[in-house]
C-alpha positions, 0 to 999 in steps of 0.5 A: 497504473501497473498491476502486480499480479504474482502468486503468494511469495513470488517477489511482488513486495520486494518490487513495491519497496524497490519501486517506492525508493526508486520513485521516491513514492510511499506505500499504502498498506491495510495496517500497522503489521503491514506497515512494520512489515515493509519497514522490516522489509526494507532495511533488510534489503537496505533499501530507503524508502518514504514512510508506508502509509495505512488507510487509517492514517490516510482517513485521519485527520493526522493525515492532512500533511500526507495528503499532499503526496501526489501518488502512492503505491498500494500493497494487497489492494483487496486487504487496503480496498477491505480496511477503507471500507471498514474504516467507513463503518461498513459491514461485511465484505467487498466479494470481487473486485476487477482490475484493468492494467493501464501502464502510464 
């Protein structure tokens, strides 16, 4: 897995969307603002990508046909990682999270 760690307008989208048509792989976003975000993204950067995937899309039973994508890029980990937790009923927030990079 590799980690994308830049401040706030520094590129870490675009990367995503070059990555995703490259790779031919879609990306997981928290929901359907981010998902019109990145198809915005993308064809203003003329890039073809797979269609973005939100979590409720990913939880629901609609998302059977999705499920066989074998990987996934993921945009804003904390809000994706937030919006699961919610979709499951969960209350208040997730307050940390660590990450380790592993390149494959």
């Amino acid at each position: 897995m590799k980690i994308i760690n830049l401040g706030r307008g520094q590129g870490k989208t675009v990367r995503l969307l070059y990555a995703s048509e490259w790779q031919d792989i879609p990306i997981l976003c928290a929901n359907d603002k981010q998902k019109q975000h990145l198809v915005n993204m993308a064809r203003d950067l003329r890039l073809c990508i797979p269609e973005p995937i939100t979590t409720s899309e990913l939880l629901s039973n609609k998302s059977k046909e999705r499920r066989k994508i074998e990987d996934a890029l993921v945009d804003e980990a904390p809000m994706v990682l937030q919006s699961i937790w919610r979709s499951l009923g969960m209350t208040g927030e997730i307050k940390a999270i660590t990450l380790t990079e592993k390149e494959d």
